[in-house]
PyMOL Python script that loads the backbone (N, CA, C, O; Angstrom):
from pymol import cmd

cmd.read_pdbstr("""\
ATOM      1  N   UNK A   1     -43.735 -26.295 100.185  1.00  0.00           N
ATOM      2  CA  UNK A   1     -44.218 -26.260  98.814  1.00  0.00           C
ATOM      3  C   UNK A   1     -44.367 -27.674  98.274  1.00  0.00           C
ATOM      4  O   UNK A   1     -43.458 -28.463  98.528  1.00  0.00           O
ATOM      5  N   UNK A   2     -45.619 -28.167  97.416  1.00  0.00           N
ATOM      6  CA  UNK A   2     -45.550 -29.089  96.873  1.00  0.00           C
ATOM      7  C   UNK A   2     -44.414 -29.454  95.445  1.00  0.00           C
ATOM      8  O   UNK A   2     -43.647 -28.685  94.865  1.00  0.00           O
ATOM      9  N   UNK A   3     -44.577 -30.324  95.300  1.00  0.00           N
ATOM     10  CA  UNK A   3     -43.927 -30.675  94.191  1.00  0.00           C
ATOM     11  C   UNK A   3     -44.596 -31.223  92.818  1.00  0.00           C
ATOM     12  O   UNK A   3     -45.588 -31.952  92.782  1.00  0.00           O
ATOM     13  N   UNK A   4     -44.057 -30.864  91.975  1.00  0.00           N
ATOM     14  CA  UNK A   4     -44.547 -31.309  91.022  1.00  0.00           C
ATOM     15  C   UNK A   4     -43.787 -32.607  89.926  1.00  0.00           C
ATOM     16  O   UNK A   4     -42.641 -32.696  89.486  1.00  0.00           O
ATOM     17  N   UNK A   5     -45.035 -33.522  89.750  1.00  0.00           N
ATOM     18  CA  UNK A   5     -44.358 -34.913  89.179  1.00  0.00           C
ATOM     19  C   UNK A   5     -44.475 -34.978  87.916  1.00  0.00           C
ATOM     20  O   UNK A   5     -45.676 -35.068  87.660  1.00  0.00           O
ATOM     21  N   UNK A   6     -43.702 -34.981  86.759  1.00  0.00           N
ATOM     22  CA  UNK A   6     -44.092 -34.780  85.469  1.00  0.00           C
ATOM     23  C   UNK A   6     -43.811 -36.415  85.142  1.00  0.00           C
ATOM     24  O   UNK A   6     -42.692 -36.914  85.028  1.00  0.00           O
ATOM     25  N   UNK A   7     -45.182 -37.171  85.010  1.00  0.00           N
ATOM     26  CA  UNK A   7     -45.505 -38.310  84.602  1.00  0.00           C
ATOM     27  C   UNK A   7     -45.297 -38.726  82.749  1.00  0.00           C
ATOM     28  O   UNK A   7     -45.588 -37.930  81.856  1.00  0.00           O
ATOM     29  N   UNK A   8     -44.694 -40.243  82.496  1.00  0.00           N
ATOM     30  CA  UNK A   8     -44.286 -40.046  80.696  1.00  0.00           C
ATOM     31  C   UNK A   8     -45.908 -41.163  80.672  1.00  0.00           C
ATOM     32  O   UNK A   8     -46.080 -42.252  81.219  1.00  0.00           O
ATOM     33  N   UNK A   9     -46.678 -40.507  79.988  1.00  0.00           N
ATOM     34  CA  UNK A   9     -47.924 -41.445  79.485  1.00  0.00           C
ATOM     35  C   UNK A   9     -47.687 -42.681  79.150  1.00  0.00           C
ATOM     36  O   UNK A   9     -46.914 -42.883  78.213  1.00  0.00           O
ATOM     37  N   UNK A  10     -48.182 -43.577  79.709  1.00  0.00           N
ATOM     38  CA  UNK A  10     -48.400 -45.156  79.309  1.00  0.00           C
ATOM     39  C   UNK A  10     -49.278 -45.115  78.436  1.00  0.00           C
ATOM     40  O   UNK A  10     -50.338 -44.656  78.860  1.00  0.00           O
ATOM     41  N   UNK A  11     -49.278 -45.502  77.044  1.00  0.00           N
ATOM     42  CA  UNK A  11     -50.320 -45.879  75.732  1.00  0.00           C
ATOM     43  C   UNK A  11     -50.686 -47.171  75.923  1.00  0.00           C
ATOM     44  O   UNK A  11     -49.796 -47.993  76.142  1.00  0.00           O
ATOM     45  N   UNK A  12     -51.871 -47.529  75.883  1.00  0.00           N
ATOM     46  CA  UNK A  12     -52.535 -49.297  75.938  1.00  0.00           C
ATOM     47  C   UNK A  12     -52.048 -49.766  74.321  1.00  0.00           C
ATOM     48  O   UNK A  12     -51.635 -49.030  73.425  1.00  0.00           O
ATOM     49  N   UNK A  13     -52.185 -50.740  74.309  1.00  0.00           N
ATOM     50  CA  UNK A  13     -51.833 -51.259  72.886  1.00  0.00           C
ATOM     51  C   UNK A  13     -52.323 -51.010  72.166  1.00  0.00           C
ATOM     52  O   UNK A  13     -51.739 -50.895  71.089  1.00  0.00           O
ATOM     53  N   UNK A  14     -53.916 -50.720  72.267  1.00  0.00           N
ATOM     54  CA  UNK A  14     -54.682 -50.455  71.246  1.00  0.00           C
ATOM     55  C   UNK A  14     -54.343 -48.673  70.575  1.00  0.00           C
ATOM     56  O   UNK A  14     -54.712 -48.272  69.471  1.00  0.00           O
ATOM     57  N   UNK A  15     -53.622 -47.926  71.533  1.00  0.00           N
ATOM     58  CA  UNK A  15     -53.763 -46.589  70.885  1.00  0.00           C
ATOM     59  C   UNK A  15     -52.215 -46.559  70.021  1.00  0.00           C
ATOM     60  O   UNK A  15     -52.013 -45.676  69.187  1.00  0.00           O
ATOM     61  N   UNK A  16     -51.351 -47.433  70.273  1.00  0.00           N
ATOM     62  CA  UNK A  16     -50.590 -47.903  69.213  1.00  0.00           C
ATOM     63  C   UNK A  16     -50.415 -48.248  68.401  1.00  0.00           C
ATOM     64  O   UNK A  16     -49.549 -47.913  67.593  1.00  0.00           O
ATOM     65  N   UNK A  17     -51.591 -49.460  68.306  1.00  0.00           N
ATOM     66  CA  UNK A  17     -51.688 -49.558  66.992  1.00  0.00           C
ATOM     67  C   UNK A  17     -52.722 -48.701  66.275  1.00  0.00           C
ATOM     68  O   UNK A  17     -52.937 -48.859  65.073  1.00  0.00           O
ATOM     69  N   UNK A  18     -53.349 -47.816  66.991  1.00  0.00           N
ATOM     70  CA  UNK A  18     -54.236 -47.109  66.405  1.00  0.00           C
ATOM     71  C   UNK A  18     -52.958 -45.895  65.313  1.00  0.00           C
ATOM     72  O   UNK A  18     -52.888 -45.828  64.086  1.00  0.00           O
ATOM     73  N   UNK A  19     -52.177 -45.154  66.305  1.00  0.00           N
ATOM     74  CA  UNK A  19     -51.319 -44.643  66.145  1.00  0.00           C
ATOM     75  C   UNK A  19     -50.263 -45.169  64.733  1.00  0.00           C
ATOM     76  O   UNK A  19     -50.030 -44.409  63.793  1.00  0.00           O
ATOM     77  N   UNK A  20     -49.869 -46.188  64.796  1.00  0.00           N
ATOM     78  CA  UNK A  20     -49.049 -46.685  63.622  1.00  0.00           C
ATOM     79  C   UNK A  20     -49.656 -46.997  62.577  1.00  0.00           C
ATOM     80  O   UNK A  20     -49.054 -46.747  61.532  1.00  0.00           O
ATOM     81  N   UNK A  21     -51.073 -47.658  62.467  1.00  0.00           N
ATOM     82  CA  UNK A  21     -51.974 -47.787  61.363  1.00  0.00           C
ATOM     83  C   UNK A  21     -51.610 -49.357  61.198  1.00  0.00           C
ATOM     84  O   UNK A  21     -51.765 -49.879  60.094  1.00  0.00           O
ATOM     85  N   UNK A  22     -51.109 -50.136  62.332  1.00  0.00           N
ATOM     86  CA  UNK A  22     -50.769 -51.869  61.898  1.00  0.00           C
ATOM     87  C   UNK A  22     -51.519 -52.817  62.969  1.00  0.00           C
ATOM     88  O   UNK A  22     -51.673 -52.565  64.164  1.00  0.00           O
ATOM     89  N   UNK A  23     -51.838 -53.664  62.452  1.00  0.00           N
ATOM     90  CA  UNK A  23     -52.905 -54.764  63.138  1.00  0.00           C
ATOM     91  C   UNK A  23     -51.501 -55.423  64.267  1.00  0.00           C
ATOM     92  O   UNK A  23     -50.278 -55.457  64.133  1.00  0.00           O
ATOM     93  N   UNK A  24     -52.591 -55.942  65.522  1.00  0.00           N
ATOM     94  CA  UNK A  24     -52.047 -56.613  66.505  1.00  0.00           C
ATOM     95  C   UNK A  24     -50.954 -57.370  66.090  1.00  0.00           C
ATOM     96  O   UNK A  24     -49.885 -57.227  66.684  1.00  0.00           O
ATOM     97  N   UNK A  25     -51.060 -58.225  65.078  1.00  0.00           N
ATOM     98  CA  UNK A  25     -50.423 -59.729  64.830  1.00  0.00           C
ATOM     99  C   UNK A  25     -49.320 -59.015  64.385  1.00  0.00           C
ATOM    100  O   UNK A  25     -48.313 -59.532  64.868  1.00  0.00           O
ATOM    101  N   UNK A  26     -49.000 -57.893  63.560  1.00  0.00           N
ATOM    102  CA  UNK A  26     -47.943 -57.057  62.846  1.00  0.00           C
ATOM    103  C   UNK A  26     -47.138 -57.016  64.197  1.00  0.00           C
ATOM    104  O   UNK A  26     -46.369 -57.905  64.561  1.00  0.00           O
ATOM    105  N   UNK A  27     -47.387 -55.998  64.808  1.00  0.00           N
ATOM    106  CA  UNK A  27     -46.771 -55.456  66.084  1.00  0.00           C
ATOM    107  C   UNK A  27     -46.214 -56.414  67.086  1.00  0.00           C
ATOM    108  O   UNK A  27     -45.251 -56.050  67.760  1.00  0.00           O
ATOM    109  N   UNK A  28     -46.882 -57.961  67.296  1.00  0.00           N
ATOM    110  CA  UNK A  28     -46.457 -58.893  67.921  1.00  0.00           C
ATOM    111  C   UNK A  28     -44.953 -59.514  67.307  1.00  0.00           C
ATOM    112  O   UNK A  28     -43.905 -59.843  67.861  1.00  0.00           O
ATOM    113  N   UNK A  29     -45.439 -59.493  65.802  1.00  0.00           N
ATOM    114  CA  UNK A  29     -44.116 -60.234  65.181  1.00  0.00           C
ATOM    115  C   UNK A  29     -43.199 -58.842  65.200  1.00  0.00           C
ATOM    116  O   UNK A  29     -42.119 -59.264  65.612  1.00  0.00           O
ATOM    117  N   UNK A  30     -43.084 -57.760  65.030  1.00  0.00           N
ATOM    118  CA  UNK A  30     -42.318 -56.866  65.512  1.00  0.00           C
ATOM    119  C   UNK A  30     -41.452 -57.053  66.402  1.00  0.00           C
ATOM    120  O   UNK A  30     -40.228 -57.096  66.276  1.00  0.00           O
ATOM    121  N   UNK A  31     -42.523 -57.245  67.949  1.00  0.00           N
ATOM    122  CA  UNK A  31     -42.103 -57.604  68.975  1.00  0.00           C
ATOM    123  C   UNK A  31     -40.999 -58.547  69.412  1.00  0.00           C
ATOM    124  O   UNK A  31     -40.027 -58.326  70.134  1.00  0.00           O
ATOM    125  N   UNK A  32     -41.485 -59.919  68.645  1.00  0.00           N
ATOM    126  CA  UNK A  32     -40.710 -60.982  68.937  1.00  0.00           C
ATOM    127  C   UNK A  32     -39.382 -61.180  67.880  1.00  0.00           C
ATOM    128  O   UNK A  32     -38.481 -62.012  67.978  1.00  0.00           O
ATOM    129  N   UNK A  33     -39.568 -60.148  66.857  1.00  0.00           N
ATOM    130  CA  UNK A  33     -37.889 -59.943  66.160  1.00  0.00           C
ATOM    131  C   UNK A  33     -37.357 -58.736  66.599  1.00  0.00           C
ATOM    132  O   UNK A  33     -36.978 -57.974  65.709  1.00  0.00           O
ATOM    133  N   UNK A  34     -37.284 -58.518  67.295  1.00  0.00           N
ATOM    134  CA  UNK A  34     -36.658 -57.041  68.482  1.00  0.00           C
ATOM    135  C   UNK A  34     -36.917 -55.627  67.854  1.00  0.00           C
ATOM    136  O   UNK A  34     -36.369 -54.633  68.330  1.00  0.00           O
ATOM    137  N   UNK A  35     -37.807 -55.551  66.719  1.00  0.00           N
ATOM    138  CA  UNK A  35     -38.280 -54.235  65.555  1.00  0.00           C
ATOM    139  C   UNK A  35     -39.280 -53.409  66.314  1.00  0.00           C
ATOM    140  O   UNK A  35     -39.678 -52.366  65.796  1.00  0.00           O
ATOM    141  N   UNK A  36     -39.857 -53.893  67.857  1.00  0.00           N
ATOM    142  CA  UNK A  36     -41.380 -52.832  68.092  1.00  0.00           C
ATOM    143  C   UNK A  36     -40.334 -51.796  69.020  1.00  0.00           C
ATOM    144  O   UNK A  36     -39.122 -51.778  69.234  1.00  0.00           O
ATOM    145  N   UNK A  37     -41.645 -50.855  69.491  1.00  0.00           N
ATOM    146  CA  UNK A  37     -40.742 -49.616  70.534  1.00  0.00           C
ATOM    147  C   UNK A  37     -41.129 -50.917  71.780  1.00  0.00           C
ATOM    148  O   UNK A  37     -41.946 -51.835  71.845  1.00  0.00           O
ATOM    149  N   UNK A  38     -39.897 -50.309  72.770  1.00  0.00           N
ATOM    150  CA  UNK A  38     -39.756 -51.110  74.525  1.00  0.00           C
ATOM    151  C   UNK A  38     -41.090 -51.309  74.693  1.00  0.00           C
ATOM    152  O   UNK A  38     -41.629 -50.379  74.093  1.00  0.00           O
ATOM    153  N   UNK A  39     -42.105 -52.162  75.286  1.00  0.00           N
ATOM    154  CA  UNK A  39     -43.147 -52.542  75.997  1.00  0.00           C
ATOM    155  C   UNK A  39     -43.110 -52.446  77.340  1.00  0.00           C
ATOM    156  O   UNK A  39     -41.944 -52.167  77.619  1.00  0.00           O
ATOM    157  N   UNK A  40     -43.928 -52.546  78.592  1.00  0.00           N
ATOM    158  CA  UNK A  40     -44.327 -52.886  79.491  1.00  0.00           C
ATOM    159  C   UNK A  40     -44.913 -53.420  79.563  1.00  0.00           C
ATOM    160  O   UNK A  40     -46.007 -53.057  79.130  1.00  0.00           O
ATOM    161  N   UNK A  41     -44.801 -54.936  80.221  1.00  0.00           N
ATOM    162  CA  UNK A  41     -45.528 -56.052  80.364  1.00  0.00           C
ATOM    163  C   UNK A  41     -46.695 -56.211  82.183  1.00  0.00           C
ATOM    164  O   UNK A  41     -46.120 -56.596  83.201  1.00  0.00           O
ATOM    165  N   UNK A  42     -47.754 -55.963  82.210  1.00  0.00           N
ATOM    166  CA  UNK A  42     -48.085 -55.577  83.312  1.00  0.00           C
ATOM    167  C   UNK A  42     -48.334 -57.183  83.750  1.00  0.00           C
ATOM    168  O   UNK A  42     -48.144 -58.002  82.850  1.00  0.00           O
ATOM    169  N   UNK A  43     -48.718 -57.658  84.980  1.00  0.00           N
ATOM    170  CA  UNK A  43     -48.860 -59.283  85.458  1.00  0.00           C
ATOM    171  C   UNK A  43     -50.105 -59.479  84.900  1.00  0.00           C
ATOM    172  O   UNK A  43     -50.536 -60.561  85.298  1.00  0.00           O
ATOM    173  N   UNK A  44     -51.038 -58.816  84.010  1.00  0.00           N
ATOM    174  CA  UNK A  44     -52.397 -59.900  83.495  1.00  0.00           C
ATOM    175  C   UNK A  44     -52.299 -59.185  82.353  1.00  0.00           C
ATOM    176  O   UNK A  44     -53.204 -58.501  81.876  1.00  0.00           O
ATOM    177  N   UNK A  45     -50.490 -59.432  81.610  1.00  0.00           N
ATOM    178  CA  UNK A  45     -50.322 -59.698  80.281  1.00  0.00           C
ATOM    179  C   UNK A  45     -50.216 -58.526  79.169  1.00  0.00           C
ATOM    180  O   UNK A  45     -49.572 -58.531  78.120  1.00  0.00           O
ATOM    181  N   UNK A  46     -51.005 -57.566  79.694  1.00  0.00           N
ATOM    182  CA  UNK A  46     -51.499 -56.210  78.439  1.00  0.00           C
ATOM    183  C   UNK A  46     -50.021 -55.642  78.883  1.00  0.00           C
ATOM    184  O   UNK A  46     -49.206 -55.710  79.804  1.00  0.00           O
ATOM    185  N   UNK A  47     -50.242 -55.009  77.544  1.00  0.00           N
ATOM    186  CA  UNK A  47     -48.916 -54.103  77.126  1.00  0.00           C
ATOM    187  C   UNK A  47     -49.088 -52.592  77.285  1.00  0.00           C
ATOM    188  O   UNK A  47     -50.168 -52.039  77.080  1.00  0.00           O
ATOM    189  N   UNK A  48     -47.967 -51.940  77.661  1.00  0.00           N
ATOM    190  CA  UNK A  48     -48.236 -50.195  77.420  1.00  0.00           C
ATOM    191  C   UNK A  48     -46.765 -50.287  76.718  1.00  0.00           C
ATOM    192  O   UNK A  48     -46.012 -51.223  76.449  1.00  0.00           O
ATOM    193  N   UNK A  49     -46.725 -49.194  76.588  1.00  0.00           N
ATOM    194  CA  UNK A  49     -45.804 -48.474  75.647  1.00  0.00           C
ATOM    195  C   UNK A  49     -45.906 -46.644  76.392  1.00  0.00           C
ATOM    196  O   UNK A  49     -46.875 -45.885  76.426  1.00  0.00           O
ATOM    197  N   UNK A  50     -44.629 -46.463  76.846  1.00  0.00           N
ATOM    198  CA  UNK A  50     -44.879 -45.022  77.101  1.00  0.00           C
ATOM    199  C   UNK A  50     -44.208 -43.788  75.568  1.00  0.00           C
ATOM    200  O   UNK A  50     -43.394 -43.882  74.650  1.00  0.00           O
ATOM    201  N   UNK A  51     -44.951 -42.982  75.979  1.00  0.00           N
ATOM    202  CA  UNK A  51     -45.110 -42.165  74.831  1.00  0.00           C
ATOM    203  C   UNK A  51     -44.133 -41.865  74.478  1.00  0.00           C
ATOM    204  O   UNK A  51     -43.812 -42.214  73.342  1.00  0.00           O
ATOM    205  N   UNK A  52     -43.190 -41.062  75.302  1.00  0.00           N
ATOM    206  CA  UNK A  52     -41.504 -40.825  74.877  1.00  0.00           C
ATOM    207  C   UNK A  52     -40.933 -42.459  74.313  1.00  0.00           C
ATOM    208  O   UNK A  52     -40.058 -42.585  73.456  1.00  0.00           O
ATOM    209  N   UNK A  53     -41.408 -43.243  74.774  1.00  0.00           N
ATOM    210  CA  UNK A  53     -40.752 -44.790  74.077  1.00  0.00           C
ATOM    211  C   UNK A  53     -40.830 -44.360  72.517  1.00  0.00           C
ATOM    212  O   UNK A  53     -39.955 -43.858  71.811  1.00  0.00           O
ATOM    213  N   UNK A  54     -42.196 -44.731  72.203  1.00  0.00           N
ATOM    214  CA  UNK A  54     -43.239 -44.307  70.878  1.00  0.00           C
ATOM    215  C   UNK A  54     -42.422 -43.421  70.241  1.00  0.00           C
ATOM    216  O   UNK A  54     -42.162 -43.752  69.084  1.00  0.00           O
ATOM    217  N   UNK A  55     -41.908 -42.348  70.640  1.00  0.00           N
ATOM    218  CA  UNK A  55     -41.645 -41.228  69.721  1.00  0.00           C
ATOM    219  C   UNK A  55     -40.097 -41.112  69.361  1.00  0.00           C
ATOM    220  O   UNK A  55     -39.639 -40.873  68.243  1.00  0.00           O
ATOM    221  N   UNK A  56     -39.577 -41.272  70.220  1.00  0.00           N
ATOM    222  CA  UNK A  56     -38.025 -41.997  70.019  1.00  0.00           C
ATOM    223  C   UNK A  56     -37.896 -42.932  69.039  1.00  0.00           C
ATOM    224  O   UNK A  56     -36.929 -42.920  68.278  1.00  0.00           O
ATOM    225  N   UNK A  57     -38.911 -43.878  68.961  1.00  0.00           N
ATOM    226  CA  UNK A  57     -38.924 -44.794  67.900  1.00  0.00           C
ATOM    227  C   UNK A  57     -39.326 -44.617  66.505  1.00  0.00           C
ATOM    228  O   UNK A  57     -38.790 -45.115  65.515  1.00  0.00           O
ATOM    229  N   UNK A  58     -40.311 -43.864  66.558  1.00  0.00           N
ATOM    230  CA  UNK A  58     -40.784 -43.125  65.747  1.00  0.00           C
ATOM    231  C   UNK A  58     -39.699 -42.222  64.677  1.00  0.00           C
ATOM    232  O   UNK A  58     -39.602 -42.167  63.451  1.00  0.00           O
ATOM    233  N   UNK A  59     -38.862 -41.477  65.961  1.00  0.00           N
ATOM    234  CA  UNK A  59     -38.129 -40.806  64.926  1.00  0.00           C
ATOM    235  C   UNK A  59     -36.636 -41.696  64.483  1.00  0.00           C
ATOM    236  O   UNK A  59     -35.919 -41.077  63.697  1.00  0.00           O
ATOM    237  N   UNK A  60     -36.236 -42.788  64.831  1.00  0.00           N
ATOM    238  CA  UNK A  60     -35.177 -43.612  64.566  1.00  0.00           C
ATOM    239  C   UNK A  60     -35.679 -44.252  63.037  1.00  0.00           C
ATOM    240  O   UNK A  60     -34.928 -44.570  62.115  1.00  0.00           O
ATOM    241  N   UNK A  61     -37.289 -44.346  63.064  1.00  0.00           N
ATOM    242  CA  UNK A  61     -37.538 -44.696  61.838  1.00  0.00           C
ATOM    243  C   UNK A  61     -37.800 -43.791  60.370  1.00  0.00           C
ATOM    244  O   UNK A  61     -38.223 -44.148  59.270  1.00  0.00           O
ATOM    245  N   UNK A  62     -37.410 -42.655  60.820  1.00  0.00           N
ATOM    246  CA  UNK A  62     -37.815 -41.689  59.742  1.00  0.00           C
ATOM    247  C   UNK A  62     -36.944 -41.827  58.793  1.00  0.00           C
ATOM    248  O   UNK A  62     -35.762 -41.947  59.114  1.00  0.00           O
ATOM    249  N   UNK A  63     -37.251 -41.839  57.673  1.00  0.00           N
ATOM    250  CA  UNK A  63     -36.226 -41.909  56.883  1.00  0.00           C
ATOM    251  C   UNK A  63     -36.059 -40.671  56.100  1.00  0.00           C
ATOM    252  O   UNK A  63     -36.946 -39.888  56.441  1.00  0.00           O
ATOM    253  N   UNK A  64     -35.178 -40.089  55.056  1.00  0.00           N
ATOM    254  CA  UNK A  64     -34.908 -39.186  54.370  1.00  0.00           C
ATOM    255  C   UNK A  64     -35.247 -38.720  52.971  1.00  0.00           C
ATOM    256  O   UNK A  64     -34.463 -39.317  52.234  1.00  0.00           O
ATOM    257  N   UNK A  65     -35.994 -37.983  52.284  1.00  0.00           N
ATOM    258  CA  UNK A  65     -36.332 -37.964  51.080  1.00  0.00           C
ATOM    259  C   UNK A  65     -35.862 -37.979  50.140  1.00  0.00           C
ATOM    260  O   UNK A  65     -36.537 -37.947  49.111  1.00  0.00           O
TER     261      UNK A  65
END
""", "prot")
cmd.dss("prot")
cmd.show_as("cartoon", "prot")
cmd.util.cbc("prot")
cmd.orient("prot")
């Protein structure tokens, strides 16, 4: 029987920030004060972000009404 691989989506940067509604330069300074979700840094530089990262983060930021 084969197996089955349940893969966590890599997001490109751009559907992140599409996703959060904040320009590159936002998300960089994020980045570099330890505030963005985990990155993946691939060797020609671009970033992913996997989706369970994203959403974990997502909900650490929710706040309460």
């Amino acid at each position: 029987m084969g197996r089955t691989v349940v893969r966590d989506a890599l997001m490109e940067l751009e559907e992140v920030l599409d996703e959060l509604g904040v320009a590159k330069s936002t998300f960089y300074h994020w980045k570099a004060t330890g505030r963005a979700p985990r990155t993946i840094k691939y060797p020609n530089g671009s970033l992913r972000v996997r989706r369970s990262v994203l959403d974990k983060w997502l909900s650490e930021h929710e706040e309460n009404a």
